[in-house]
One Martini backbone bead per residue (centre of mass of N, CA, C, O) as a GRO file, in nm:
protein
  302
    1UNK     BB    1  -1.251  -1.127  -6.270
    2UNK     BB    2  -1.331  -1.350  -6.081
    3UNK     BB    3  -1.616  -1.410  -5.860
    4UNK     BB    4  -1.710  -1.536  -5.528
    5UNK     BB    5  -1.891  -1.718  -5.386
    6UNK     BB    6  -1.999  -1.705  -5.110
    7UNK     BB    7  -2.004  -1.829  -4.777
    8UNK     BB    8  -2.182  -2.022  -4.603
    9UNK     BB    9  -2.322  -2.085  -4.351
   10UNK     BB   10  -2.315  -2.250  -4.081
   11UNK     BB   11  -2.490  -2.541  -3.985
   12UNK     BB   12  -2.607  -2.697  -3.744
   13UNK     BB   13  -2.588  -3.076  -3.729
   14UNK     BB   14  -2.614  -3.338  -3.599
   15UNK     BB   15  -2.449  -3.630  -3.580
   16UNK     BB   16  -2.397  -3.929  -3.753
   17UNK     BB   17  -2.443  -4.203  -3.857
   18UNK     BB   18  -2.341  -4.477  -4.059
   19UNK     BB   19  -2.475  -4.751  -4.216
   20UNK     BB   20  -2.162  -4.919  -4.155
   21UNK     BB   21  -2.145  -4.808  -3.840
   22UNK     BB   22  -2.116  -4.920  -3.514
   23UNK     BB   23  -2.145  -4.857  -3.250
   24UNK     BB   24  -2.016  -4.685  -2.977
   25UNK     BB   25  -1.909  -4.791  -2.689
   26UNK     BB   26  -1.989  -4.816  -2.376
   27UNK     BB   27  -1.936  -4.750  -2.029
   28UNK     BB   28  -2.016  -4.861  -1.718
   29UNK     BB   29  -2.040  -4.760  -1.485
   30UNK     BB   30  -1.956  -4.762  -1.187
   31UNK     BB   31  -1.993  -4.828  -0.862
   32UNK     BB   32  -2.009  -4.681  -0.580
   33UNK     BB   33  -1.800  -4.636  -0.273
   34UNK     BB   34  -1.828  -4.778  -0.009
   35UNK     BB   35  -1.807  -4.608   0.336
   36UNK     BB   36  -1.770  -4.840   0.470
   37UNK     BB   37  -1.582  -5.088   0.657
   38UNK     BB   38  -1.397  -5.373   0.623
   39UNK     BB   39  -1.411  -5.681   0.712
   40UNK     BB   40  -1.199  -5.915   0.864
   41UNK     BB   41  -1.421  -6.117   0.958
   42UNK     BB   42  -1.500  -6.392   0.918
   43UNK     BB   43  -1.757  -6.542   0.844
   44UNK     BB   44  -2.053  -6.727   0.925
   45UNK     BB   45  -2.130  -7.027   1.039
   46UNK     BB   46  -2.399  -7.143   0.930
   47UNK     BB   47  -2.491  -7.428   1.018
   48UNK     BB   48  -2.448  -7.325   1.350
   49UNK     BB   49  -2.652  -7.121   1.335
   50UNK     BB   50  -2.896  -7.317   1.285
   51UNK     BB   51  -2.824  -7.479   1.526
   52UNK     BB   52  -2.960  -7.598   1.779
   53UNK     BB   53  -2.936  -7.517   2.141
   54UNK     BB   54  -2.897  -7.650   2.448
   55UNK     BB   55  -2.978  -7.539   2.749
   56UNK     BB   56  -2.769  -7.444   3.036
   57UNK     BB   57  -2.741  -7.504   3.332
   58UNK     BB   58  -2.641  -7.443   3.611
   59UNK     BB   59  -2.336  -7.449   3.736
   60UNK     BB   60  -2.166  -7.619   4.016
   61UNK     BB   61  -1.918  -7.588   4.273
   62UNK     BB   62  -1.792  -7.835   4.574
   63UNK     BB   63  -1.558  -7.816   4.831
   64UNK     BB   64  -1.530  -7.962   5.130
   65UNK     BB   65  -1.227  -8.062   5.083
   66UNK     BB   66  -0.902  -7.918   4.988
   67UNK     BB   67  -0.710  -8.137   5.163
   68UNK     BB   68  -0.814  -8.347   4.968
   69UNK     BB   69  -0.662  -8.576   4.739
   70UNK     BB   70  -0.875  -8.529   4.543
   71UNK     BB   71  -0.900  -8.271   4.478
   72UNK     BB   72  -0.649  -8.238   4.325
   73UNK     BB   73  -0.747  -8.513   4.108
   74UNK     BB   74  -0.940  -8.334   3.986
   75UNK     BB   75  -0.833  -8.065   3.908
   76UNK     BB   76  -0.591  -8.177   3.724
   77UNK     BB   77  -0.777  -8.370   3.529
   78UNK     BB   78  -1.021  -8.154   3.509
   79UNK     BB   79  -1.213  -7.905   3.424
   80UNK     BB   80  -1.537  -7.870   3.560
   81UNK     BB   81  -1.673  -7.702   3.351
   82UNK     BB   82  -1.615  -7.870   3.096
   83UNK     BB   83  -1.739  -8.137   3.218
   84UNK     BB   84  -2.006  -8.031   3.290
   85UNK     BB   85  -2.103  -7.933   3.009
   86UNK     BB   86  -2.045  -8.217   2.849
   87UNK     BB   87  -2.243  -8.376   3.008
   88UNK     BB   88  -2.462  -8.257   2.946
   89UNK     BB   89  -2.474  -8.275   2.632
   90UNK     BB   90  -2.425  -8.611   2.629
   91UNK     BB   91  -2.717  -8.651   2.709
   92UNK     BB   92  -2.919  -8.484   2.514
   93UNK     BB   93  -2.800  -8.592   2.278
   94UNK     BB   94  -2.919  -8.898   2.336
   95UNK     BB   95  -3.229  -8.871   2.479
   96UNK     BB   96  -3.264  -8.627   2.259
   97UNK     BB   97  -3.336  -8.388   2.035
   98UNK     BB   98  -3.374  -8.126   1.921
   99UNK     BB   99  -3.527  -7.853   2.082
  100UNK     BB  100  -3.667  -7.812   1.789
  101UNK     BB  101  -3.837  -8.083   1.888
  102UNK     BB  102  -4.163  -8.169   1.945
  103UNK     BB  103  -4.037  -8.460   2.108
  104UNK     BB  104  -3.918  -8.280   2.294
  105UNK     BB  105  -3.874  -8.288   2.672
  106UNK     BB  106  -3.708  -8.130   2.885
  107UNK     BB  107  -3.653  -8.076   3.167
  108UNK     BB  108  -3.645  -7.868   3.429
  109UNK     BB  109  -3.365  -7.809   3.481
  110UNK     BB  110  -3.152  -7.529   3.660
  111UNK     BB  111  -2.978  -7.697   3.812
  112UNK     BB  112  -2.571  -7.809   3.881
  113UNK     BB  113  -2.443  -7.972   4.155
  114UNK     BB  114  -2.130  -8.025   4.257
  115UNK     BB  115  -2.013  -8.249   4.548
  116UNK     BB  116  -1.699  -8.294   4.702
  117UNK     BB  117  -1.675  -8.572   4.939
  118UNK     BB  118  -1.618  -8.754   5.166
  119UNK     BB  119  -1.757  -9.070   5.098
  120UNK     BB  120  -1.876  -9.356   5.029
  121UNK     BB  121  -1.852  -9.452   4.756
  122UNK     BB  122  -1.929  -9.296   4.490
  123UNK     BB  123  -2.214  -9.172   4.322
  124UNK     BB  124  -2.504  -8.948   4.363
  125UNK     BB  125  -2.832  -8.848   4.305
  126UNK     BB  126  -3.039  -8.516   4.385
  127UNK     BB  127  -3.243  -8.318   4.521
  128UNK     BB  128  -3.269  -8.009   4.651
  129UNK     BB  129  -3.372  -7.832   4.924
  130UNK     BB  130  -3.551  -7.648   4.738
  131UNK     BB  131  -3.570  -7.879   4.461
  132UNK     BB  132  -3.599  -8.085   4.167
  133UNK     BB  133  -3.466  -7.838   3.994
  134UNK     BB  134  -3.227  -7.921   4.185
  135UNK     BB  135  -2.918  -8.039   4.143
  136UNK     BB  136  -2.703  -8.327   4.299
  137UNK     BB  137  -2.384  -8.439   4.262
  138UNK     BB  138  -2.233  -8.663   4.453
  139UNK     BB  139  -1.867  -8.737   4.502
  140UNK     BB  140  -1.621  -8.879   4.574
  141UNK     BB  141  -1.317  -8.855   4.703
  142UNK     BB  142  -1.201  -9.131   4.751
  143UNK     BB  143  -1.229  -9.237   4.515
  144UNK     BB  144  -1.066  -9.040   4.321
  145UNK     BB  145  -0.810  -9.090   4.440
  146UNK     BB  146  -0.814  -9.444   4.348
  147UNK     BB  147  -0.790  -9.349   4.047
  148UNK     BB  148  -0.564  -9.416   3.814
  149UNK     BB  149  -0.346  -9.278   3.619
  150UNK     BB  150  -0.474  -9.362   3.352
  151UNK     BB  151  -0.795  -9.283   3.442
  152UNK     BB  152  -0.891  -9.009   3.585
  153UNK     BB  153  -1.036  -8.886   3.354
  154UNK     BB  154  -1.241  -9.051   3.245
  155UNK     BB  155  -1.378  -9.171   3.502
  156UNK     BB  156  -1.492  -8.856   3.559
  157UNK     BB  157  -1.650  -8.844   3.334
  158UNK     BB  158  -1.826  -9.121   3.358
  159UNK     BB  159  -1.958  -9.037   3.593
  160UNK     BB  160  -2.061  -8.784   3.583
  161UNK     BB  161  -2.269  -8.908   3.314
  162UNK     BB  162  -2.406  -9.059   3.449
  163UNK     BB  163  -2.564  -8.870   3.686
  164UNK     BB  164  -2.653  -8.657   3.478
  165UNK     BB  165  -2.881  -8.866   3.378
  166UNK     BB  166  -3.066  -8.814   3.656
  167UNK     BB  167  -3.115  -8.483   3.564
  168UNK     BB  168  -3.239  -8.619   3.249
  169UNK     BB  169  -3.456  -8.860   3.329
  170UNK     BB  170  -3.714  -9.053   3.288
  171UNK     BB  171  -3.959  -9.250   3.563
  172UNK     BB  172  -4.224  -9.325   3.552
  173UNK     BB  173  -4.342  -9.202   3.829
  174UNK     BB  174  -4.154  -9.388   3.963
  175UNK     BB  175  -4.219  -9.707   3.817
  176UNK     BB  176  -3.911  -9.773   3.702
  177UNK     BB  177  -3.713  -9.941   3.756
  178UNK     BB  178  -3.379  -9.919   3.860
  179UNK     BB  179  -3.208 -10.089   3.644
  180UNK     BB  180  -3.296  -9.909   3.385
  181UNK     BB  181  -3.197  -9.618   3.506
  182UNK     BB  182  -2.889  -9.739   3.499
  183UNK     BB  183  -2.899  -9.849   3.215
  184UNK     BB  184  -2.903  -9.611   3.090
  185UNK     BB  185  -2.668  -9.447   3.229
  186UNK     BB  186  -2.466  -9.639   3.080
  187UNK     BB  187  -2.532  -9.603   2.817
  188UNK     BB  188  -2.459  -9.344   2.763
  189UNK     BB  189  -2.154  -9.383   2.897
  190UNK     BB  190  -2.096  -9.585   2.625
  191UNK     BB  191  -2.193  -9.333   2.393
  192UNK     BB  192  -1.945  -9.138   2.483
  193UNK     BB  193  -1.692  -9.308   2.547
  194UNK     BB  194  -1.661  -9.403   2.889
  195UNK     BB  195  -1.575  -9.687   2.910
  196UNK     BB  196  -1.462  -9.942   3.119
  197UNK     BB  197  -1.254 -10.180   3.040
  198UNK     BB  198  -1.417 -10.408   3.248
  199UNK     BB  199  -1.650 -10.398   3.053
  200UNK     BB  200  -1.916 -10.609   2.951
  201UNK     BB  201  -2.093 -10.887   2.811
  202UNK     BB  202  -2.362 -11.014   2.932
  203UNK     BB  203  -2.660 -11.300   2.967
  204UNK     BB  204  -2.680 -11.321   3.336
  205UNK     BB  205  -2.961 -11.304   3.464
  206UNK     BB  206  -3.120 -11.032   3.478
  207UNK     BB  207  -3.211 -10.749   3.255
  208UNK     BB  208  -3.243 -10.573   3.546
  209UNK     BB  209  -2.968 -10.515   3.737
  210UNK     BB  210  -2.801 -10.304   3.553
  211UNK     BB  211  -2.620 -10.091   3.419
  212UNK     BB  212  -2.398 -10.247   3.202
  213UNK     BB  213  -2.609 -10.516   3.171
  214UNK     BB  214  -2.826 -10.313   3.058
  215UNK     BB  215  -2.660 -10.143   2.857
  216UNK     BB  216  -2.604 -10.340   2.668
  217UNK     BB  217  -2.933 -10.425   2.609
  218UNK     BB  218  -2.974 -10.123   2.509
  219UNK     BB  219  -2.750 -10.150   2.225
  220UNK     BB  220  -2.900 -10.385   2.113
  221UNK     BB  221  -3.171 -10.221   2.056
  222UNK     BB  222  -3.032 -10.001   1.872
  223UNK     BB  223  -2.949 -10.198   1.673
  224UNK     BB  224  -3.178 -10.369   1.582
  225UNK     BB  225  -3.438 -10.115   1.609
  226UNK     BB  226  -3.270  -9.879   1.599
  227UNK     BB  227  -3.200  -9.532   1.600
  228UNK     BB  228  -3.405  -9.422   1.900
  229UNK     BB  229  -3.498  -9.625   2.127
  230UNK     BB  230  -3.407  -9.490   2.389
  231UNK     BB  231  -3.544  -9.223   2.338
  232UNK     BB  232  -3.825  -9.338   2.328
  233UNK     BB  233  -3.806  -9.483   2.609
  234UNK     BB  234  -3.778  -9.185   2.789
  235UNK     BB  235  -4.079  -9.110   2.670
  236UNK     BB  236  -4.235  -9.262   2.776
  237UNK     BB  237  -4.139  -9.219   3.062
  238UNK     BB  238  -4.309  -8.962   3.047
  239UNK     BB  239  -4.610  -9.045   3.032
  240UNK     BB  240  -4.578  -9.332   3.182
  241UNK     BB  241  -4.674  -9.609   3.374
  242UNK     BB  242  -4.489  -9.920   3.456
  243UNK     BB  243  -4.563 -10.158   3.284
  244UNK     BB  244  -4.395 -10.443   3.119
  245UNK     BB  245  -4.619 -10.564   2.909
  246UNK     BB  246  -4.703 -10.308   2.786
  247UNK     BB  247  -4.425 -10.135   2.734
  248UNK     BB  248  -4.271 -10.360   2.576
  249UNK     BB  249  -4.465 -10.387   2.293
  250UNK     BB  250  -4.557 -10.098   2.221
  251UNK     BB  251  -4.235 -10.055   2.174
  252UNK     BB  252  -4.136 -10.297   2.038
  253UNK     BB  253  -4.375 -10.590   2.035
  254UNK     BB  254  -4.258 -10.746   2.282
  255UNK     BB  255  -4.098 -10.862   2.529
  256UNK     BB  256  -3.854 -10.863   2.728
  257UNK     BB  257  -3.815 -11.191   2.778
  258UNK     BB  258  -3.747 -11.225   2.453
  259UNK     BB  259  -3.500 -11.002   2.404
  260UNK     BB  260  -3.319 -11.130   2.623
  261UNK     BB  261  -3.294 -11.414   2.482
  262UNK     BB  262  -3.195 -11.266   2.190
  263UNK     BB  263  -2.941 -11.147   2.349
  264UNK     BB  264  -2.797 -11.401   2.440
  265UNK     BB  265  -2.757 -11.528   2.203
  266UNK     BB  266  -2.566 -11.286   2.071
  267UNK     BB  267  -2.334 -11.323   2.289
  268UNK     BB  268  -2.296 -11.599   2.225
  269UNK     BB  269  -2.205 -11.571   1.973
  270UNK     BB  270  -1.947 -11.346   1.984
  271UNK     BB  271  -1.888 -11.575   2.259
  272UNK     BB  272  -1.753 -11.827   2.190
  273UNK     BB  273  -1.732 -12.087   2.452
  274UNK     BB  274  -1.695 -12.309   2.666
  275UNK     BB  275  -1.714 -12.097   2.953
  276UNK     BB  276  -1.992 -11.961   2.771
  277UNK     BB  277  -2.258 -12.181   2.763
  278UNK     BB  278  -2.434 -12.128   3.004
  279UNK     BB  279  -2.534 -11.852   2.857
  280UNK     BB  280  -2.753 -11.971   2.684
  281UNK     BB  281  -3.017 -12.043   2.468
  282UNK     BB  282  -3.270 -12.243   2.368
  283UNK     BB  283  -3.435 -12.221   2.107
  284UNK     BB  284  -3.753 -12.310   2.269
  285UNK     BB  285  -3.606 -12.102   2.520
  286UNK     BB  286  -3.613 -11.777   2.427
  287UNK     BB  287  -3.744 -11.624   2.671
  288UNK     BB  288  -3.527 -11.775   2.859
  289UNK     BB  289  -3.266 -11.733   3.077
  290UNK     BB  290  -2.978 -11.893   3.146
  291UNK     BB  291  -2.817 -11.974   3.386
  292UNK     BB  292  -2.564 -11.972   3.546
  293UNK     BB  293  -2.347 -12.277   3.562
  294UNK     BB  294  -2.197 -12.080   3.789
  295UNK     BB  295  -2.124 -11.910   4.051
  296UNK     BB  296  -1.864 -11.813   3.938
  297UNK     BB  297  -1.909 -11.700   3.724
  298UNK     BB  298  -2.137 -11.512   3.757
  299UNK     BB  299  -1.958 -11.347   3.917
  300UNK     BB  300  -1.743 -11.258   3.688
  301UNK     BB  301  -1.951 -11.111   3.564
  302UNK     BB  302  -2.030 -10.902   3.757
   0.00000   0.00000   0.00000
């Protein structure tokens, strides 16, 4: 009988690779689960929070007559918080860039009360008895009673809007025109698209008129010069004193006289008609603008 060789005891090996086989993938752990709870709230909107944003004054309102019919119908046609808030808004950013451009410079206003009371007249601007940062808004109770039922909000937002422009626009340490200064005015409440329906362009007597009469001839020089020139014009007033042939020169390269003329010719052109052939003004002297051919019109056109 054949005996059989012990078998040798095993010993132990690490195992190897195949050099025809590859290596067995391995699973790359997950991250931990983080123990934070899952935020619900829509993400922040970037380009929002970036937006730098004009710091608002105090806004306060006063109505000293609340049994007068005008209370009413301010109450009912606009939120006064925010009327007053948007006009406020709708100044700055027309006549100022945003708060953090270096060119920026907007007057210290600390408040703005709106003051409602009957008394003859729209409405006007001026410094509280406390200081000139402190600014008072008076706006006739008469008034807003009288206004159209179809344009209620409308008008109440213009006139607002134009006042408005008074607590924040500069006046050449008061050498300014009153003419620009409510041209400035209107030219805002223009450009916030609260213009009433009879306003219109028309371009006899002078320049500096006033109010709509500026403030289209001011929306001229936005559109032929470049966004940005009525803003240019407010800075300006904000550090010099008013020469009229010097302020306008500087600011835009001519006169004022010459601006009117080239105005008055494009008011021809646009609204070309037998009526209003009186306020053209001729090749030759186009410097100087062309009163109305009669005073019925003149009437008509203010």
């Amino acid at each position: 009988m054949t005996e059989t060789s012990p078998v040798p005891p095993l010993v132990f090996m690490p195992p190897q690779s195949s050099r025809t086989e590859a290596p067995a993938p391995s699973a790359t752990p997950l991250p931990p689960v983080s123990q934070k709870p899952i935020s619900t709230q829509n993400p922040p909107d970037i380009k929002a929070t970036k937006t730098p944003q004009f710091t608002l004054p105090k806004l306060r309102l006063e109505i000293r007559d609340l049994n007068h019919d005008g209370s009413d119908v301010f109450l009912s046609a606009v939120v006064a918080s925010k009327a007053l808030a948007e006009s406020v808004r709708s100044v700055l950013s027309l006549l100022y860039r945003s708060p953090d451009s270096p060119t920026t410079t907007v007057p210290p206003t600390r408040s703005v009360t709106l003051i409602l009371r009957p008394m003859d007249g729209v409405a006007y601007t001026t410094g509280s008895d406390l200081d000139s940062d402190h600014k008072e808004i008076h706006f006739s109770l008469d008034y807003i009673n009288g206004i159209a039922a179809s344009r209620k909000k409308e008008e109440i937002m213009g006139v607002l809007t134009h006042e408005m422009v008074h607590c924040y626009q500069y006046n050449a340490y008061g050498t300014c025109p009153g003419g620009l200064i409510e041209g400035i005015a209107d030219w805002v409440r223009l450009n916030a698209n609260l213009s009433p329906p009879h306003w219109k362009k028309e371009a006899s007597g002078n320049w500096d008129a006033g109010y709509q009469h500026t403030g289209y001839f001011l929306q001229y020089l936005e559109d032929r010069f470049g966004a940005g020139t009525v803003r240019r014009m407010n800075e300006k007033l904000r550090i010099v004193r008013y020469e009229e042939k010097r302020f306008w020169t500087e600011l835009i390269g001519r006169p004022v006289e010459q601006l009117w003329g080239d105005y008055a010719k494009a008011v021809g052109k646009e609204f070309k008609t037998e009526d209003d052939e009186g306020v053209l003004v001729e090749k030759e002297d186009a410097s100087t603008p062309r009163e109305a051919a009669t005073s019925a019109t003149k009437n008509e056109l203010l």
